[in-house]
C-alpha angles and dihedrals in degrees: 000000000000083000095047090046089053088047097056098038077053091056091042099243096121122039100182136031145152106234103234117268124218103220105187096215090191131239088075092312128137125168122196112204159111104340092245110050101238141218094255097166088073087073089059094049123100101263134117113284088234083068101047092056090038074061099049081044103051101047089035090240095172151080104231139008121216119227087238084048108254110139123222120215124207131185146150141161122201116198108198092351102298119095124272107175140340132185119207119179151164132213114183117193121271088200095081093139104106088050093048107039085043103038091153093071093053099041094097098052114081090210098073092038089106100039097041082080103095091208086075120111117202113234128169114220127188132204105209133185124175114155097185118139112257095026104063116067128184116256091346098058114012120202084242129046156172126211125195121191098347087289099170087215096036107120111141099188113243127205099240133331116295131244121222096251101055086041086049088051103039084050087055106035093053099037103023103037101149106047086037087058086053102043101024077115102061097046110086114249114224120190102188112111148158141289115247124259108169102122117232092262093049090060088056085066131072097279144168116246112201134177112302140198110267084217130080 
C-alpha cells in the first residue's frame, strides 16, 4: 500500500494521505492501517452522508485524498500471519458543486472527467472481510462483502478478501477511467491474491468475483 500511495501522489491523483502503520495489537495480531486509529463507528450512525465525510475529513481518517475530494480507506488486520479482517472503503465528495457548475476549468484533467457530469450522485461504497467465529454467517453475513450507500443490509457476497491493489484499481478504473487509461502504467501490478472464501450458497446469489489465489 505505502508504494501505490507514492505512485499515485506521484501521478497527481491523490494530494494527501496518511502512509499505512503497522500497530502490532498483541496474541498473534497485527493491524495495518491509517496512522491514528479512528472512530469508525461514526460512518455507521444515522446521519447525512455530507457529515460523515465533514468528519473523515476533518480528523483525516483516511488513507488518501483524491484530488476531487473522495477519501480511500485501507485496513487489515492479519492474526498469526493469515488474514482476519480488512475494511476497504470510498468515500467520494458530496460536495461536487464547483466541477459541475464550472466544467470548462476541469475539461483538460483526466482526473474530473468523470465528476464535471452533473447526473452523477456521490455514494460511498466498502469492501469488507472479517472471518471471526460468531461474526460471519453464512448467506446473511458473508466473510466477505460488499456494501453499497450505508445500506445496513446491504452485503453483496465477495469471492475472497480483497488485496489493496485489486480494491486501488477497481476504485480507478470505475470512477477515474480516464486518468487511470492514461496512467494504469505507471501504477505497479501486483498478482498475489487471496484464498477464497464465498460459501457454495453464496455463489448461488448475485456476487462479486475478484482475483483469487491459484492455490488451494
Amino acid at each position: 500500500m505505502a508504494k501505490l500511495t507514492a505512485e499515485l501522489v506521484g501521478l497527481s491523483l491523490c494530494d494527501q494521505q496518511n502512509y499505512p502503520v503497522l500497530r502490532d495489537l498483541g496474541q498473534g495480531c497485527r493491524e495495518v492501517g491509517i496512522g491514528e486509529p479512528g472512530n469508525f463507528s461514526f460512518v455507521l450512525k444515522n446521519v447525512p452522508y455530507g457529515e460523515v465525510y465533514r468528519e473523515l475529513e476533518r480528523t483525516q481518517d483516511y488513507n488518501l485524498k483524491m484530488l476531487d475530494g473522495a477519501l480511500i480507506q485501507v485496513m487489515y488486520r492479519f492474526r498469526d500471519n493469515q488474514i482476519e479482517a480488512h475494511r476497504l472503503a470510498f468515500f467520494p465528495s458530496p460536495f461536487l458543486e464547483e466541477f459541475q457548475n464550472n466544467p470548462e476549468v476541469y475539461l483538460d484533467d483526466e482526473i474530473y472527467a468523470e465528476v464535471i457530469k452533473r447526473n452523477i450522485v456521490p455514494f460511498p461504497l466498502r469492501f469488507d472481510y472479517d472471518c471471526r467465529v460468531g461474526v460471519a454467517v453464512d448467506v446473511d453475513h458473508p466473510k466477505s462483502h460488499l456494501t453499497l450507500g450505508q445500506y445496513k443490509n446491504c452485503r453483496i457476497p465477495v469471492s475472497s478478501p480483497m488485496t489493496p491493489y485489486h480494491f486501488i484499481s477497481f476504485i480507478l478504473g470505475s470512477f477515474y477511467n480516464t486518468a487511470y487509461r492514461r496512467y494504469s502504467r505507471q501504477i505497479s501490478a501486483f498478482t498475489q491474491a487471496f484464498d477464497t472464501s464465498i460459501t457454495a450458497r453464496e455463489r448461488q446469489l448475485v456476487h462479486v468475483q475478484v482475483p483469487e489465489s491459484s492455490t488451494r
